[in-house]
Structure formats: C-alpha cells, structure tokens
LUMKEKE-77819 format. One record per residue: x, y, z of N, C-alpha, C in turn; residue in one letter. Coordinates in Angstrom, 1 decimal. Atoms other than C-alpha are relative to their C-alpha. Layout:
# LUMKEKE-77819
> X_Y_Z_X_Y_Z_X_Y_Z_A
...
//
This chain:
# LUMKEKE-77819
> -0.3_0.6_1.2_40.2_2.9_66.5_-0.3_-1.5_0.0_X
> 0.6_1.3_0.2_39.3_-0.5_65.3_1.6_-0.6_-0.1_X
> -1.5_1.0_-0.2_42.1_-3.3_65.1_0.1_0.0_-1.7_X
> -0.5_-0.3_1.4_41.7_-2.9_61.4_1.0_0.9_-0.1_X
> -1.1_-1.4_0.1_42.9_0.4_61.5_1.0_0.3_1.0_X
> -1.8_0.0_-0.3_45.8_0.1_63.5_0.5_-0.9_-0.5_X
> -0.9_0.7_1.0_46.8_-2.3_61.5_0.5_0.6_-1.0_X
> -0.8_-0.3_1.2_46.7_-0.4_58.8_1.0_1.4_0.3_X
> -1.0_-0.9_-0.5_48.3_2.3_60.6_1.6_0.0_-0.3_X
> -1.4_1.0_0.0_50.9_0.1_61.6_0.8_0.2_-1.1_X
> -0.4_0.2_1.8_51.6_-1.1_57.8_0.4_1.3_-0.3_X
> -0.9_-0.7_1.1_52.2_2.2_56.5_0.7_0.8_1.3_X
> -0.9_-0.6_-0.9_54.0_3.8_59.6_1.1_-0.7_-0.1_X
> -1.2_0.4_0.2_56.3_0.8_59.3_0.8_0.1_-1.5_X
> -0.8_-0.5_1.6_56.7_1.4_55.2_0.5_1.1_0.2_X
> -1.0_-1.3_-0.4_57.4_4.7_56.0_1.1_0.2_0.5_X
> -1.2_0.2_-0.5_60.2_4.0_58.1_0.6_-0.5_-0.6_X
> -0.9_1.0_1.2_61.5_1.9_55.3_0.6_0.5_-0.7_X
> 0.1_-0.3_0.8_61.3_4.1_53.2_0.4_1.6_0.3_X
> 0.3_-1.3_-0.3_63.0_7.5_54.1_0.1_0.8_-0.5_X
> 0.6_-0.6_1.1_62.6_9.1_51.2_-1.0_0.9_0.2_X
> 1.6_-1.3_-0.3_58.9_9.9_51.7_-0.2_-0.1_1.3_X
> -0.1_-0.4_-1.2_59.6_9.5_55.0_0.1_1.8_0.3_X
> 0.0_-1.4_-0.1_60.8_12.9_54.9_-0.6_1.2_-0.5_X
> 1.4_-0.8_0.8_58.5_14.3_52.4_-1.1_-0.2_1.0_X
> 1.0_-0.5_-0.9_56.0_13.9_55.2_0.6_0.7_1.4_X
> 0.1_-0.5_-1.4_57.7_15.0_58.1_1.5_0.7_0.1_X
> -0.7_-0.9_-0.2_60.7_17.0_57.1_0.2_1.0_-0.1_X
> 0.1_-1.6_0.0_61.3_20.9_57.4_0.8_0.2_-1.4_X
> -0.3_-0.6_1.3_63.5_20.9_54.0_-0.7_-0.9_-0.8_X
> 1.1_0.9_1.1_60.6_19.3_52.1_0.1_0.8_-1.1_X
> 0.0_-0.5_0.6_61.5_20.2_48.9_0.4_-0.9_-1.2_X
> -0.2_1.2_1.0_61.1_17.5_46.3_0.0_0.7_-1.7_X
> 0.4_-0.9_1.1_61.2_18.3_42.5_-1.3_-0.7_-1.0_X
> 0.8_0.2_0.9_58.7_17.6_39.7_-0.1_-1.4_-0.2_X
> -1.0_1.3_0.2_59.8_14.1_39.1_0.0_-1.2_0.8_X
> -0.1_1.0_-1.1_60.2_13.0_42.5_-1.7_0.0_1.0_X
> 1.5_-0.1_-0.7_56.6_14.2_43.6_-1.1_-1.2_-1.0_X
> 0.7_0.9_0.5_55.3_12.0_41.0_0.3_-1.7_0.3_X
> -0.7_1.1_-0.5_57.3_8.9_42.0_-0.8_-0.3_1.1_X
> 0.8_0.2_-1.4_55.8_9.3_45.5_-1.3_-0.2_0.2_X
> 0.9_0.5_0.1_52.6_9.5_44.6_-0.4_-1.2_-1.0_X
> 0.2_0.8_0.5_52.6_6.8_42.3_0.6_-1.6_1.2_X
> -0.6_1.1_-1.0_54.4_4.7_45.0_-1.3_-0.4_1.2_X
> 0.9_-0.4_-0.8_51.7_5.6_47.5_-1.1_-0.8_-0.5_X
> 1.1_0.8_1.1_48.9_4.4_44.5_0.2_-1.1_0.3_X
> -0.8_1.4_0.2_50.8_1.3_44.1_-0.6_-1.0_1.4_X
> 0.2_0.4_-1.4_50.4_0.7_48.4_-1.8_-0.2_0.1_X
> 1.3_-0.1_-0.1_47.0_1.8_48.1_-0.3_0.9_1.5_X
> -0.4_-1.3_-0.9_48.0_4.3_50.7_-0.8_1.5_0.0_X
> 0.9_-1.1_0.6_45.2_6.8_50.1_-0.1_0.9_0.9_X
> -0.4_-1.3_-1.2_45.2_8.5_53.5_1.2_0.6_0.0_X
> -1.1_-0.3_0.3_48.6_9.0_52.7_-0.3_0.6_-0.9_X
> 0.6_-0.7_1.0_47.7_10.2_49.3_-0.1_1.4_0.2_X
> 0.7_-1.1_-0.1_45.6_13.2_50.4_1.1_0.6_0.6_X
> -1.4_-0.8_-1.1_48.6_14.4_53.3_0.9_0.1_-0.8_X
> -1.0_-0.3_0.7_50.9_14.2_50.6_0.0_1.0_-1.1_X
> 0.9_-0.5_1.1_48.6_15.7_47.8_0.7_1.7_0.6_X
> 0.1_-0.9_-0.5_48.3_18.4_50.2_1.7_0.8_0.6_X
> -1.6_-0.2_0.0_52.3_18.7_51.6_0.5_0.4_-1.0_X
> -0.7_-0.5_1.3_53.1_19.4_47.7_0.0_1.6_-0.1_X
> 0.4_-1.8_0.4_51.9_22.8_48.0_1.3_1.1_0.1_X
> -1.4_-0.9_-0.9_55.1_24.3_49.6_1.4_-0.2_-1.4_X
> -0.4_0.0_1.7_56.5_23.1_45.7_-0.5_0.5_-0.9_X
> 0.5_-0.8_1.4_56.5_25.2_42.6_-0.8_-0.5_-0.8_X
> 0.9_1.0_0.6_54.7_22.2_40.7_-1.0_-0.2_0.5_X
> 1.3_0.5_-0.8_53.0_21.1_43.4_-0.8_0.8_0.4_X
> 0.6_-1.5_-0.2_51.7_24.6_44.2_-1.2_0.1_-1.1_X
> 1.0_-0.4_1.1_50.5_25.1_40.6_-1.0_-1.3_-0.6_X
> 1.3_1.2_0.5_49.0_21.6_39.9_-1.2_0.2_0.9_X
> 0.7_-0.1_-0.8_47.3_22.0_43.1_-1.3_1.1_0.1_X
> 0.9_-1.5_0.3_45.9_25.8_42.2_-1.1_-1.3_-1.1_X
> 0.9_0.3_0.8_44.7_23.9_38.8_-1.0_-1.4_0.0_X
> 0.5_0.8_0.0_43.3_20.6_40.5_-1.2_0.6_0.7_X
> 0.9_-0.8_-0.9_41.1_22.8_43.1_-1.0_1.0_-0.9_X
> 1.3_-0.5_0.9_39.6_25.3_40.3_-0.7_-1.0_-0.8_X
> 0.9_0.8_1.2_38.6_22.3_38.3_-0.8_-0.5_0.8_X
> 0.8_-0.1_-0.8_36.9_21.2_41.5_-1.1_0.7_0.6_X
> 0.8_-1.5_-0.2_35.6_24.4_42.0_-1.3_-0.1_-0.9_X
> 0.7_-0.2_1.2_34.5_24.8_38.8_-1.5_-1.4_0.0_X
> 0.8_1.4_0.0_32.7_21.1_38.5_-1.2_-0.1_0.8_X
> 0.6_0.1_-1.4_31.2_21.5_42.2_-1.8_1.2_-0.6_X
> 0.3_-1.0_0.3_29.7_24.8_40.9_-1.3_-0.1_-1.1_X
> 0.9_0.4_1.0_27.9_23.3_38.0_-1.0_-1.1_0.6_X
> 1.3_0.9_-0.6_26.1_20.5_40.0_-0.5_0.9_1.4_X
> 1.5_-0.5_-1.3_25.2_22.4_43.3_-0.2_1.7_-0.3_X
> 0.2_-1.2_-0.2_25.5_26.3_42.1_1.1_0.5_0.9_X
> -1.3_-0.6_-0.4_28.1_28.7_43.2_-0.1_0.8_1.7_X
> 0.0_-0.5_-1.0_26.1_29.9_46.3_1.0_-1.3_1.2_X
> -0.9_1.1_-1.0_27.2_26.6_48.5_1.2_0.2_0.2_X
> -1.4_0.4_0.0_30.5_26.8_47.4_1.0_1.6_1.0_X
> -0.4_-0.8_-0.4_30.6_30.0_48.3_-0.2_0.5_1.7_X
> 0.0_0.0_-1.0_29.1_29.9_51.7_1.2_-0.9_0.8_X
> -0.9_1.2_-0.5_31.5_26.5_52.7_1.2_1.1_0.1_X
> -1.1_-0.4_0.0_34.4_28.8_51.7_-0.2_1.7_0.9_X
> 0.2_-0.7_-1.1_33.2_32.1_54.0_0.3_-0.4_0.9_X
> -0.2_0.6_-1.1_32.9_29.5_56.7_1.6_-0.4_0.3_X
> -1.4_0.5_-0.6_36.5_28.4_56.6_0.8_1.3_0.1_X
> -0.9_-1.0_-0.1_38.2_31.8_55.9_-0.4_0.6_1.0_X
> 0.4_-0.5_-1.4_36.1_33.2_58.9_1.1_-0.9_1.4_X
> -0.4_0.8_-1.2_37.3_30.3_61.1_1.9_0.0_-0.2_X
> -1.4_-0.2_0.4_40.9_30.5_59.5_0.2_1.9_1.0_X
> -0.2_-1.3_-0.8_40.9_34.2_60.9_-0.1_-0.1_1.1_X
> -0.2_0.4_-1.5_39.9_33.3_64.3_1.0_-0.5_0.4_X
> -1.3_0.6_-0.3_42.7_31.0_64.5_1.3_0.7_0.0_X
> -1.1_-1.3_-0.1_45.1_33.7_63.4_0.0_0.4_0.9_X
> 0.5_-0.8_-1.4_43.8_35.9_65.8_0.4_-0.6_1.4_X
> -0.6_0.9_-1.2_44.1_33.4_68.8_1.1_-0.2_-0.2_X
> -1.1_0.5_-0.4_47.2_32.4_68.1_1.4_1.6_0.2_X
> -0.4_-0.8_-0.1_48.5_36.3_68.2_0.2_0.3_1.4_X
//
C-alpha cells in the first residue's frame, strides 16, 4: 500500500470508530438497519467521500428488505444498460464464470 492509502485507511477506520453506528452496520451480526437509517449511512459516507466504503455498504444492505429489493432493482438496470452497449452474450458469459466458481467454493467448503 502506498502512504496515501494508509492514510486514507487510517481516516476512515478511525471515523468508524467514532462513529458506531455504522460501525456496526459494517461489522455487526445483528445488522439490521431500516429504510431510513440505510439512507442516512449512505449519505454520511457520500458526504466523507468514503466510496470504498460506499460499495461494502451498498453491498452489506442486501441482508435488508429495502436493501435487498433496491439492490435486485439497481443490478437489473445495470444489467439491462450493460446489455444494450456490449450485447447480452458477455454478460452472460461473466455471469457463468462466477456461478461456476461460486459452486466450486460451495463444494470445497463441504
């Protein structure tokens, strides 16, 4: 890592600690924020400019009813979008490759 990037590390490992709130939206087992408070977070996040954060959190929402279904409807519009500039074969090979490799990992870990 570069001395930039442990700085910025730093920076938001120590906001996080500050702040344990989304402290525990990233790293607690009853992660269960509501509609409300997932928007708060991410706009807090925005605000920092916290964008690697951003994505981990984006993605953490899923395990929420909101966050679940925005996430279904942010991904087909992705989909969809992707689909129209490169064609649906790509999308559809990229997504083979990972459910293949997602199964292997199943498997190993049995």
């Amino acid at each position: 890592m570069t001395p930039e990037q442990i700085q910025r590390l730093k920076e938001m490992t120590l906001w996080l600690i500050q702040n344990p709130a989304i402290e525990e939206s990233f790293c607690g087992e009853c992660f269960a924020p509501q509609g409300e408070e997932i928007l708060e977070i991410l706009q807090r996040l925005k605000e920092r400019g916290y964008d690697e954060l951003l994505m981990l959190f984006i993605m953490r929402c899923q395990v929420t009813y909101e966050g679940q279904r925005a996430l279904e409807r942010f991904c087909a519009a992705q989909l969809f979008d992707s689909a129209l500039r490169s064609g649906a074969e790509p999308l559809l090979h990229d997504f083979e490759s990972l459910l293949s490799d997602e199964i292997n990992r199943t498997k190993q870990r049995r």
